[in-house]
C-alpha positions in Angstrom: 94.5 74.3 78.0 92.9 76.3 81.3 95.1 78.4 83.0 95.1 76.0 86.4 96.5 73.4 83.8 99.1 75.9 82.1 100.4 76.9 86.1 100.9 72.8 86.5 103.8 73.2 84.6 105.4 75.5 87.4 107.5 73.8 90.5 108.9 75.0 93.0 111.5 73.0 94.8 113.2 75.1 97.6 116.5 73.0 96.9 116.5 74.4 92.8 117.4 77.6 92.1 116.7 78.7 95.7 113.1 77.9 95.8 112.4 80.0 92.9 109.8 78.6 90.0 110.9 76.7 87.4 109.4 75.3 84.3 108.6 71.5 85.0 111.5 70.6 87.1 114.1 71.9 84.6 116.4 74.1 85.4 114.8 76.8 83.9 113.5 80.0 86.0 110.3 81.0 85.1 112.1 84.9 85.7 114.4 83.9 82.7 111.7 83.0 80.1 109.9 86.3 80.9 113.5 88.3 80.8 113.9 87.0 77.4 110.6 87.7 76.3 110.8 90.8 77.7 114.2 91.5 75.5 111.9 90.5 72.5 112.8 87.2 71.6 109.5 85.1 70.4 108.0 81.7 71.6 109.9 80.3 68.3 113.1 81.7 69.7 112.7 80.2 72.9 112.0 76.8 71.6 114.9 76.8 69.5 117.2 77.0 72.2 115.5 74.6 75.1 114.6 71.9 72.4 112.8 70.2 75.4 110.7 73.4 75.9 106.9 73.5 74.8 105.0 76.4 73.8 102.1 75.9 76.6 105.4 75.8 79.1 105.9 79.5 78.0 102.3 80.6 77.9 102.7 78.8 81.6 105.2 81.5 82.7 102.9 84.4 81.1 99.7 83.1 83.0 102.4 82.7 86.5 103.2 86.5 85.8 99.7 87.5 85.6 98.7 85.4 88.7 101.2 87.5 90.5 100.1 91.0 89.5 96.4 90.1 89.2 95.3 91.8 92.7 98.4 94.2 92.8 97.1 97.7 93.6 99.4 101.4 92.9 98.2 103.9 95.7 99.2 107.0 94.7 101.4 109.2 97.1 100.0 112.3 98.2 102.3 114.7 99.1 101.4 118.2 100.3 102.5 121.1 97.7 103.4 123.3 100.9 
């Protein structure tokens, strides 16, 4: 599956959890399946608890995060020692 079909699976419907994405039209944030995966629970984990949940629905919120960092740019701050 291409990532263009993987970020399908997002939706964003301004009158569902405030217009933030959400996995297919469930009420499940996109934010929450990273959080948890970010607190180290695995795919398997995930699946277990949102039996209607598929794995390319995760790998969908991964490729979403990426998307949103993919041009984001640090510029250091320069301060003056003086």
């Amino acid at each position: 599956m291409t990532t263009d079909q993987l970020l399908q699976r997002i939706t964003v419907n301004p009158t569902v959890f405030g217009g933030k994405p959400i996995i297919r039209g469930h009420r499940l944030a996109v934010e929450h399946v990273l959080g948890m995966l970010a607190a180290g629970d695995d795919i398997d984990t995930l699946l277990e608890g949102y039996p209607w949940l598929e794995r390319e629905d995760v790998l969908a919120c991964l490729a979403y995060a990426q998307r949103l960092v993919e041009h984001e740019r640090v510029e250091p701050l320069m301060v003056d020692a003086a």
